[in-house]
py3Dmol code that shows the C-alpha trace and the ligand (Angstrom):
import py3Dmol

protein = """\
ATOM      1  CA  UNK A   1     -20.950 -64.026  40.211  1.00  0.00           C
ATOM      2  CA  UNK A   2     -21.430 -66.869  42.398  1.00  0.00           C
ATOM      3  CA  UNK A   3     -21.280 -64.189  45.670  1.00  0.00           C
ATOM      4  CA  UNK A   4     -24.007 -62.470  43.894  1.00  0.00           C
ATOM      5  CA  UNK A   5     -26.257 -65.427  43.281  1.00  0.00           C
ATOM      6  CA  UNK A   6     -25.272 -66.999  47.401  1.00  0.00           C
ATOM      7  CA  UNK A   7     -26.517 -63.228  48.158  1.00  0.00           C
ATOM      8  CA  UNK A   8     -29.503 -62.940  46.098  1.00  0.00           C
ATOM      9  CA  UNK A   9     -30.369 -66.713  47.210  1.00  0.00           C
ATOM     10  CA  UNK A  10     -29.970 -65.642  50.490  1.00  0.00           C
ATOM     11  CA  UNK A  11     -32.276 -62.012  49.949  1.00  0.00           C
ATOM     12  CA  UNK A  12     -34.771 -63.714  48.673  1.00  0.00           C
ATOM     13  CA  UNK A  13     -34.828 -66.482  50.832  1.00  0.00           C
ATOM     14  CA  UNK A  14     -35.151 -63.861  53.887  1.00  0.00           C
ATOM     15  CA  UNK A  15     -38.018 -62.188  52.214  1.00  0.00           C
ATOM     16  CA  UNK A  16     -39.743 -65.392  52.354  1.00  0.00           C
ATOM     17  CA  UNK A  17     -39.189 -65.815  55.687  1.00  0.00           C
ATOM     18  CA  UNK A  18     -40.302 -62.531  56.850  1.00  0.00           C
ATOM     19  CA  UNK A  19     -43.721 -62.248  54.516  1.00  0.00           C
ATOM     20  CA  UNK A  20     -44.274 -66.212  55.952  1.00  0.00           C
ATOM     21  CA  UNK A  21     -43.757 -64.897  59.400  1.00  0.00           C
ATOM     22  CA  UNK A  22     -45.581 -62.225  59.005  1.00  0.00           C
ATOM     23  CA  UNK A  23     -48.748 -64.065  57.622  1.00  0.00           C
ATOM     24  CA  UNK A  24     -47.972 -67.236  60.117  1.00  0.00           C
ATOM     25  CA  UNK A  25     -48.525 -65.195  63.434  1.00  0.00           C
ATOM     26  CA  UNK A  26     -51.266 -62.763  61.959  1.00  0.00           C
ATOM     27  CA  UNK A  27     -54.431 -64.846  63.528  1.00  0.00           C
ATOM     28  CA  UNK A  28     -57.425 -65.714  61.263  1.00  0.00           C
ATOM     29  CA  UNK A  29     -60.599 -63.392  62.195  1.00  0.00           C
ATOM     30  CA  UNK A  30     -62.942 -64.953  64.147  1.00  0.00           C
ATOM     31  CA  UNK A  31     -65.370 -65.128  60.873  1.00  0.00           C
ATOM     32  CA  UNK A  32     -62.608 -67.299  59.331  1.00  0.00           C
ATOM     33  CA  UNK A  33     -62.669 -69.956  62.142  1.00  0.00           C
ATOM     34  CA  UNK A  34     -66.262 -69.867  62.464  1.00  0.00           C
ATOM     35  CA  UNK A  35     -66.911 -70.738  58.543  1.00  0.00           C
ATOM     36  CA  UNK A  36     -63.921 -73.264  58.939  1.00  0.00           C
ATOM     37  CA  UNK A  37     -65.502 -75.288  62.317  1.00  0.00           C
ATOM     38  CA  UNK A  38     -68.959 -74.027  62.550  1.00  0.00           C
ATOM     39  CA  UNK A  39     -68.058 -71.754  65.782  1.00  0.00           C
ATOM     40  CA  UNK A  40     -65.202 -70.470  68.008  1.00  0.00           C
ATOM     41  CA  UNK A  41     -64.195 -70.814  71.757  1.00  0.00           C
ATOM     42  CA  UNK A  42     -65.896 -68.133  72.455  1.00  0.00           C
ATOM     43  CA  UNK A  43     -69.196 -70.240  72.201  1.00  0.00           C
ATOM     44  CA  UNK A  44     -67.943 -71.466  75.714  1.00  0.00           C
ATOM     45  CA  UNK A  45     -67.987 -68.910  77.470  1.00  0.00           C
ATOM     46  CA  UNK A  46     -70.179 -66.577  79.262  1.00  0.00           C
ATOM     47  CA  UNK A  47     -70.681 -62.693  80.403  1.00  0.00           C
ATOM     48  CA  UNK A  48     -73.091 -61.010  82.622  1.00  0.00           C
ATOM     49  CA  UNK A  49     -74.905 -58.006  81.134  1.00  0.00           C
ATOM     50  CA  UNK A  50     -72.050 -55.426  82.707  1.00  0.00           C
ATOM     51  CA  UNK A  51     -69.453 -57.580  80.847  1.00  0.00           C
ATOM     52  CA  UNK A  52     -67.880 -59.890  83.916  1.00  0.00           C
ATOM     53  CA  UNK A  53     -66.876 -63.193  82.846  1.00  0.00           C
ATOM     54  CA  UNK A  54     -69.083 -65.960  84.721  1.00  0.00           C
ATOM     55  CA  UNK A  55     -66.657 -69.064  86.084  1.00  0.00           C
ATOM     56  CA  UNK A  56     -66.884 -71.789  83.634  1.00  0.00           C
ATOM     57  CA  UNK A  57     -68.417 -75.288  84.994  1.00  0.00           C
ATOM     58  CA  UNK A  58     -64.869 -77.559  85.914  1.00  0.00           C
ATOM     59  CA  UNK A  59     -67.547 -80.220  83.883  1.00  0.00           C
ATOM     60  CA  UNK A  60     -67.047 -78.520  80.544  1.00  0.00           C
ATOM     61  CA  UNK A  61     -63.222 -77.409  81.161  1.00  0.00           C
ATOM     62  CA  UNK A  62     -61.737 -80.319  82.641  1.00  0.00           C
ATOM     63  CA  UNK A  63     -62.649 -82.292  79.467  1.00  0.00           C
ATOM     64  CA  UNK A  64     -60.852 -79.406  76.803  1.00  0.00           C
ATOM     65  CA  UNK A  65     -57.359 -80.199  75.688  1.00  0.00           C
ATOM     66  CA  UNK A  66     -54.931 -80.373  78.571  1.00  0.00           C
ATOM     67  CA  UNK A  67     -51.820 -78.602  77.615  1.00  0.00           C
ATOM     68  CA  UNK A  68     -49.321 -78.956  80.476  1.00  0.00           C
ATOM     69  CA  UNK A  69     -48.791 -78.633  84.259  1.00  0.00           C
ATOM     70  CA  UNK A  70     -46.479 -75.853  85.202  1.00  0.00           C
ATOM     71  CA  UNK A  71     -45.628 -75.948  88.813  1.00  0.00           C
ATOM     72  CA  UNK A  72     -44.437 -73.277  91.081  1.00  0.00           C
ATOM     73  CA  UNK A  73     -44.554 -74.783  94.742  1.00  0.00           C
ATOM     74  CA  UNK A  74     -44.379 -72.492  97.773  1.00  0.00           C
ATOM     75  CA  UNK A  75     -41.582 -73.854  99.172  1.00  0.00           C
ATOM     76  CA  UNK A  76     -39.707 -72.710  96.554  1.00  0.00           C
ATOM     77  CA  UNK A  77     -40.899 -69.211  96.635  1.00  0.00           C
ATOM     78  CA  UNK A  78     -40.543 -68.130  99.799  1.00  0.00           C
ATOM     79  CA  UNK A  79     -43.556 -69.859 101.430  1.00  0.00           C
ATOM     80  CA  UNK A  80     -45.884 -68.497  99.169  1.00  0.00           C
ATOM     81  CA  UNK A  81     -45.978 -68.439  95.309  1.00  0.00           C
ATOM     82  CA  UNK A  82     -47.749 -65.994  93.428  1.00  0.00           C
ATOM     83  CA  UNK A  83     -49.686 -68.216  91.567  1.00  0.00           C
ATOM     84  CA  UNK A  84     -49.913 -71.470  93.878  1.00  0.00           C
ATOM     85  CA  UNK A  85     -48.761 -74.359  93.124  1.00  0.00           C
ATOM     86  CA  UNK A  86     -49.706 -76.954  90.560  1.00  0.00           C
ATOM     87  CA  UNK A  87     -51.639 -75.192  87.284  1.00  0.00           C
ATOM     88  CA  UNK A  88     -52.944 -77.334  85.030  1.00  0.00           C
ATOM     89  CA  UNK A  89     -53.655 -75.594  81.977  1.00  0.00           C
ATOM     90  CA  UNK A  90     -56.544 -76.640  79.334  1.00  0.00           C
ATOM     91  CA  UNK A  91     -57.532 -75.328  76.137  1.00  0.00           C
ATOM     92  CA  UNK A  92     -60.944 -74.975  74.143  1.00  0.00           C
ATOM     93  CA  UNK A  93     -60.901 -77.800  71.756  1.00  0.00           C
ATOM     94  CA  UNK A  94     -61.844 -75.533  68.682  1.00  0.00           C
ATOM     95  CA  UNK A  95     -59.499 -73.695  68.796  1.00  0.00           C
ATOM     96  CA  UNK A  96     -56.897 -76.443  69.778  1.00  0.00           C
ATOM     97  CA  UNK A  97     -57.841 -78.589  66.755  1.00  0.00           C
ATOM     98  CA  UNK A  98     -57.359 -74.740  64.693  1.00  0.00           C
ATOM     99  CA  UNK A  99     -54.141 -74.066  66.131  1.00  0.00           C
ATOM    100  CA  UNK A 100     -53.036 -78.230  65.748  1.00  0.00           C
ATOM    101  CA  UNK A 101     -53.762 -77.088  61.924  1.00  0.00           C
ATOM    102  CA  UNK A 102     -52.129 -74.009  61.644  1.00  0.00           C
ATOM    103  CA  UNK A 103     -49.869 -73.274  64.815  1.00  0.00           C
ATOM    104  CA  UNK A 104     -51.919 -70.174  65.806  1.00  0.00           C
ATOM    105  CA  UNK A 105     -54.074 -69.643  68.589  1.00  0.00           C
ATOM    106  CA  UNK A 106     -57.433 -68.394  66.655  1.00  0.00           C
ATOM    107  CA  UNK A 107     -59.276 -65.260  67.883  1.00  0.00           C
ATOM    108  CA  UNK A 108     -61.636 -67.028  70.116  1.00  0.00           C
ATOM    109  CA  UNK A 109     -58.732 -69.121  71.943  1.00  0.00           C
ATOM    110  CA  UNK A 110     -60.115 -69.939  75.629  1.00  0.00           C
ATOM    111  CA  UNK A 111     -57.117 -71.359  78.185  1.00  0.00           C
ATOM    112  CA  UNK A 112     -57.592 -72.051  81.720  1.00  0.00           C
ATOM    113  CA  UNK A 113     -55.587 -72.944  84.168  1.00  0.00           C
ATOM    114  CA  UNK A 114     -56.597 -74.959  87.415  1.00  0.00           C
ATOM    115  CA  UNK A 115     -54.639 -74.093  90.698  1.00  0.00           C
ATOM    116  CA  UNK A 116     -54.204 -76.913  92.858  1.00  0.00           C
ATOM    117  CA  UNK A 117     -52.232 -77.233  95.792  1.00  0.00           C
ATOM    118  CA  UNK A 118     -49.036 -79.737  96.990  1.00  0.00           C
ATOM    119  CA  UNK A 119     -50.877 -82.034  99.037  1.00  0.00           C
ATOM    120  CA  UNK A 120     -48.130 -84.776  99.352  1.00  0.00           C
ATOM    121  CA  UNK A 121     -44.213 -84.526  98.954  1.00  0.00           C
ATOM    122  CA  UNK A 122     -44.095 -88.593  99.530  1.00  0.00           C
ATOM    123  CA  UNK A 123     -45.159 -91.072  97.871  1.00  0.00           C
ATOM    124  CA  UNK A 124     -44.535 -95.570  97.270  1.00  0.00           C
ATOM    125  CA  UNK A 125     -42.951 -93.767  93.476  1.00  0.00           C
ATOM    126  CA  UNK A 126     -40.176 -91.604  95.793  1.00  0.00           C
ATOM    127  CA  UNK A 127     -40.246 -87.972  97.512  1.00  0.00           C
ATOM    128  CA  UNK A 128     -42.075 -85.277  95.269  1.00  0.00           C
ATOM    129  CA  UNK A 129     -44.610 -82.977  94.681  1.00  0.00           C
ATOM    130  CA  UNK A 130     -48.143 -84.598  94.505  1.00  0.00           C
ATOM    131  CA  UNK A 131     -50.937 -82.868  93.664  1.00  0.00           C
ATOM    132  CA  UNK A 132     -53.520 -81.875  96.803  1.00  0.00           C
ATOM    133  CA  UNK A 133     -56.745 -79.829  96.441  1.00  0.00           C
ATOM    134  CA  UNK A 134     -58.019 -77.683  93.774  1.00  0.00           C
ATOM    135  CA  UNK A 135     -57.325 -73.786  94.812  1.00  0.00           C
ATOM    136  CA  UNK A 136     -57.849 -71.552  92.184  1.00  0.00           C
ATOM    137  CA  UNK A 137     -58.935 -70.413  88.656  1.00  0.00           C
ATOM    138  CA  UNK A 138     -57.338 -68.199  85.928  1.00  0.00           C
ATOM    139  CA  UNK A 139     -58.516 -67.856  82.341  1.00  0.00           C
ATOM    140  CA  UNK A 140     -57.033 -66.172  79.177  1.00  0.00           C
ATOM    141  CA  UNK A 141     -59.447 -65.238  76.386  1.00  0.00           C
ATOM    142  CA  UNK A 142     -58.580 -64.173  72.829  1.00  0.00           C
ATOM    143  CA  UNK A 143     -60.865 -61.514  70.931  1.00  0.00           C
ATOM    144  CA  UNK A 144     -60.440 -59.272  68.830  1.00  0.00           C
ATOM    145  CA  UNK A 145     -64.081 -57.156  69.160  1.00  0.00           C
ATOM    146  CA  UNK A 146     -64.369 -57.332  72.737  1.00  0.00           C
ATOM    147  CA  UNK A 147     -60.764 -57.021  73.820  1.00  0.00           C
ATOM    148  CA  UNK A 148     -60.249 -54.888  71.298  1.00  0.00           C
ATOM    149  CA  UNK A 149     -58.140 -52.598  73.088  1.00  0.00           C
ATOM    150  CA  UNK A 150     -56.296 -55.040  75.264  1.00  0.00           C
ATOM    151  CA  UNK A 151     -52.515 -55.497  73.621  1.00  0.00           C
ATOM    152  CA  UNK A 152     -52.704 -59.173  71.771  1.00  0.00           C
ATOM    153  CA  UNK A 153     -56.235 -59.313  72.021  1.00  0.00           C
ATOM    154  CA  UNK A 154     -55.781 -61.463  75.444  1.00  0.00           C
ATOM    155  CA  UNK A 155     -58.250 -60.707  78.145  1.00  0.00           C
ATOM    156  CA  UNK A 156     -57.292 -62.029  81.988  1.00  0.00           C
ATOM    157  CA  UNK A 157     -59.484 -63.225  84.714  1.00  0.00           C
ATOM    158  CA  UNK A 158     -58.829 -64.298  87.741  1.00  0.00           C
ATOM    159  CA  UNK A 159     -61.895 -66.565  89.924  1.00  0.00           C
ATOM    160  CA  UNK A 160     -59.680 -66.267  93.224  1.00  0.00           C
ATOM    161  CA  UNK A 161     -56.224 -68.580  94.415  1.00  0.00           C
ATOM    162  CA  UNK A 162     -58.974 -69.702  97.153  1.00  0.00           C
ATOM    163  CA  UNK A 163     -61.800 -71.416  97.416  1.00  0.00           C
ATOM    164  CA  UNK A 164     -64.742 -71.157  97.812  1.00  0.00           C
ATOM    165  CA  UNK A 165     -64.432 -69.175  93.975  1.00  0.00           C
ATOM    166  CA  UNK A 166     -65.463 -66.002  92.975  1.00  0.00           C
ATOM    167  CA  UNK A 167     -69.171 -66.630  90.543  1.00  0.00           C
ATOM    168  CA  UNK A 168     -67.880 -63.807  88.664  1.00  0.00           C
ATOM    169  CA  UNK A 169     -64.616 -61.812  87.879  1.00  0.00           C
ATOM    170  CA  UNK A 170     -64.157 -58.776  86.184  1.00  0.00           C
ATOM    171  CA  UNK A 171     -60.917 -58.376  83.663  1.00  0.00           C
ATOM    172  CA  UNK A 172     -57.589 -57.680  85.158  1.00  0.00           C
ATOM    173  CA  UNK A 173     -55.795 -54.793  84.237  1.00  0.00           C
ATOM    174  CA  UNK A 174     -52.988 -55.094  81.581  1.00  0.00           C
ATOM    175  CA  UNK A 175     -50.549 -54.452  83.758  1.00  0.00           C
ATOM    176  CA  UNK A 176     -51.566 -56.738  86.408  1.00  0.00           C
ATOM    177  CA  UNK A 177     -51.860 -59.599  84.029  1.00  0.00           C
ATOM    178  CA  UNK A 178     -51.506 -59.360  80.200  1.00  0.00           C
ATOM    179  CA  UNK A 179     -48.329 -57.114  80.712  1.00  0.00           C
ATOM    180  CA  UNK A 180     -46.058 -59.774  81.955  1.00  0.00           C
ATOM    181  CA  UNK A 181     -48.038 -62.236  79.300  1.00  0.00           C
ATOM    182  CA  UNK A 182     -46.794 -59.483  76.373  1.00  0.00           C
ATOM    183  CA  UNK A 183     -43.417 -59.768  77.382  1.00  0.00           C
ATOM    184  CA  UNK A 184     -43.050 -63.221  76.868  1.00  0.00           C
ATOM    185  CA  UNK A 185     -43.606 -62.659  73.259  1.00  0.00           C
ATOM    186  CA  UNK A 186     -39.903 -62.323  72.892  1.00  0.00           C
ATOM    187  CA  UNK A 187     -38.985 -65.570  74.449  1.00  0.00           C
ATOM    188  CA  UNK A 188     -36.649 -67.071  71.875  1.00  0.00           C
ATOM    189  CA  UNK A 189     -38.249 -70.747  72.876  1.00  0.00           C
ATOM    190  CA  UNK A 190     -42.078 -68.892  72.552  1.00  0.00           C
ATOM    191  CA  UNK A 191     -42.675 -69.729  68.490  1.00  0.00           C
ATOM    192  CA  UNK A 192     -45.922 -68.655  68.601  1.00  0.00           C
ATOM    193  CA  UNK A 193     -45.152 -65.228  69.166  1.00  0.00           C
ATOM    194  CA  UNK A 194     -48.196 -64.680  70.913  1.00  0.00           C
ATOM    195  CA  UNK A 195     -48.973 -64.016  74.682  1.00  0.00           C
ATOM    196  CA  UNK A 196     -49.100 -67.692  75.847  1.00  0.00           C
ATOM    197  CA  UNK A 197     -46.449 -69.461  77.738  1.00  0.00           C
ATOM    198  CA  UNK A 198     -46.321 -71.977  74.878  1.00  0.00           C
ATOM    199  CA  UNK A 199     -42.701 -73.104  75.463  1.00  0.00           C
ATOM    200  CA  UNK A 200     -44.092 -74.596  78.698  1.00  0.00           C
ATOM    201  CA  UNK A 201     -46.665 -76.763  77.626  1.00  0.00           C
ATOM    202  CA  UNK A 202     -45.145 -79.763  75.642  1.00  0.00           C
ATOM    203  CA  UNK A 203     -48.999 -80.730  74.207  1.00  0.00           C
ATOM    204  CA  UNK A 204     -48.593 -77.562  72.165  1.00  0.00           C
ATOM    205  CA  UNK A 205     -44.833 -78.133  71.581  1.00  0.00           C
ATOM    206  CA  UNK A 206     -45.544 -81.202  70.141  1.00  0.00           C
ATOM    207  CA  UNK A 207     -48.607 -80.018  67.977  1.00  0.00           C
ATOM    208  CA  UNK A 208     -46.425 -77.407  66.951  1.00  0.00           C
ATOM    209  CA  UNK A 209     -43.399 -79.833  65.833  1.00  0.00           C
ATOM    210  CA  UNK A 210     -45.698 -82.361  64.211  1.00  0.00           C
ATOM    211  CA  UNK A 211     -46.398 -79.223  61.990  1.00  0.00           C
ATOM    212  CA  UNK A 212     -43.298 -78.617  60.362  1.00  0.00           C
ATOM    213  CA  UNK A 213     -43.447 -81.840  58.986  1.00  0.00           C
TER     214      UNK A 213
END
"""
ligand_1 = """\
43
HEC
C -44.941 -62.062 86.415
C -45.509 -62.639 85.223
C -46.973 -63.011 85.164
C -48.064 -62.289 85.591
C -48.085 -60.944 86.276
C -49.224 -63.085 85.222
N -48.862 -64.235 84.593
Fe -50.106 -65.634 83.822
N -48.518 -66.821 83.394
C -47.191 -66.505 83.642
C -46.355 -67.655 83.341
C -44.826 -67.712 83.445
C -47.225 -68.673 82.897
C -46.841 -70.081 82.484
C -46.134 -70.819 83.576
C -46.923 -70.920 84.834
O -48.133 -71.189 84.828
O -46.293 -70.757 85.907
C -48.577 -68.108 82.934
C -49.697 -68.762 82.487
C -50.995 -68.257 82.533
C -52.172 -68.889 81.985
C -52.182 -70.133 81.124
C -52.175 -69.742 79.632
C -50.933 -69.012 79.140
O -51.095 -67.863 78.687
O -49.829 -69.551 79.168
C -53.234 -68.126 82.331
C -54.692 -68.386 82.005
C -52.730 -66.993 83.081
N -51.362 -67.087 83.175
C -53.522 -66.008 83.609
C -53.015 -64.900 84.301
C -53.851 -63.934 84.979
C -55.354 -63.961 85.054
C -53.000 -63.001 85.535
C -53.340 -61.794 86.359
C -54.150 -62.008 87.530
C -51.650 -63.409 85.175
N -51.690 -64.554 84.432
C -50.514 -62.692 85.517
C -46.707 -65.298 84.059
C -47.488 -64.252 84.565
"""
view = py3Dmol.view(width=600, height=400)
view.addModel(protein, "pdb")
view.setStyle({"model": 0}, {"cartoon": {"style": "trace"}})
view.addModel(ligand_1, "xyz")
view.setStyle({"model": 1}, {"stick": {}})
view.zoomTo()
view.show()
């Protein structure tokens, strides 16, 4: 008897688990998010009539939600990284305060991330990397209508790792870009289950834990 109930405890407790997790990472339409904040990320950004995405002023996106700074310096990648060096990564505020809410990125989710270079490796604090001058500009954007096709939803652009920056930049290719972004789904420390590198940026991690409370 008591095997049974541990077992049928246990069943139903799985169920649970799977129709919450099923619901948790399903994001809300963009509709939903409009009605609940009175617009999306989307509002912030802009296309040219043959559908290129137009570089964002560094006024508007420097003040979004910073999220973290992964670094990949070039002398640790054989003189050259492939995405160089420091990138500081900043989301829309929308949909930050959505997912701060909810723990999912809403369709409409904006991210950028800010290349900058190592400019010093010494300073009065000790030897490191400091950060130099700003070199490039990537952005992720989540829709569901106009990357409708694209898997996740995600649509990647990429402004140049030089400047001066490209005005304009048409969408990468999935499997230049969103590919490697898809596989990280399965990253047992990525509990979003979605296509950003969540388990990088401890703002998120932190929204995220101050959640489960
Ligand atoms: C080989 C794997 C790989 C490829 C290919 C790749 N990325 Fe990423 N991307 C990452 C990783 C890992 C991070 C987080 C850590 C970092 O920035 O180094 C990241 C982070 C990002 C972010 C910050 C938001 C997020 O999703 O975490 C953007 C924006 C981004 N990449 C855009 C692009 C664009 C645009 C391309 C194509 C030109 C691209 N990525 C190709 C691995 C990749």
């Amino acid at each position: 008897m008591k095997t049974n109930k541990t077992l049928a405890v246990k069943l139903t407790a799985g169920l649970v688990a799977a129709v919450g997790a099923v619901l948790f990472f399903q994001s809300p339409p963009k509709e939903a998010v409009a009605a609940e904040t009175g617009k999306t990320g989307l509002s912030f950004v802009e296309y040219t009539a043959d559908g290129k995405l137009k570089r964002p002023s560094p006024d508007m996106f420097r003040k979004w939600i910073y999220v973290g700074t992964p670094l990949t310096p070039n002398d640790m990648n054989d003189g050259e990284a492939s995405f160089p060096e420091f990138h500081a990564v900043y989301m829309d505020p929308i949909s930050f305060a959505h997912f701060e809410k909810t723990g999912v990125y809403p369709d409409g989710t904006v991210i950028v991330k800010e290349l900058s270079s190592v400019g010093s490796k010494d300073a009065t604090s000790g030897k490191g990397y400091f950060m130099g001058d700003f070199t490039g500009l990537e952005m992720t954007i989540k829709d569901s209508v106009r990357y409708k096709d694209e898997p996740g939803k995600w649509g990647y652009y990429s402004f140049g790792h030089k400047y001066p920056l490209k005005a304009e930049a048409a969408m990468n290719k999935a499997a230049s870009c969103n590919a490697c972004h898809e596989k990280n789904v399965s990253h047992p420390q990525n509990l979003s289950k979605d296509w950003t590198f969540e388990q990088y940026y401890p703002v998120l991690r932190a929204a995220r834990a101050a959640l489960k409370k």
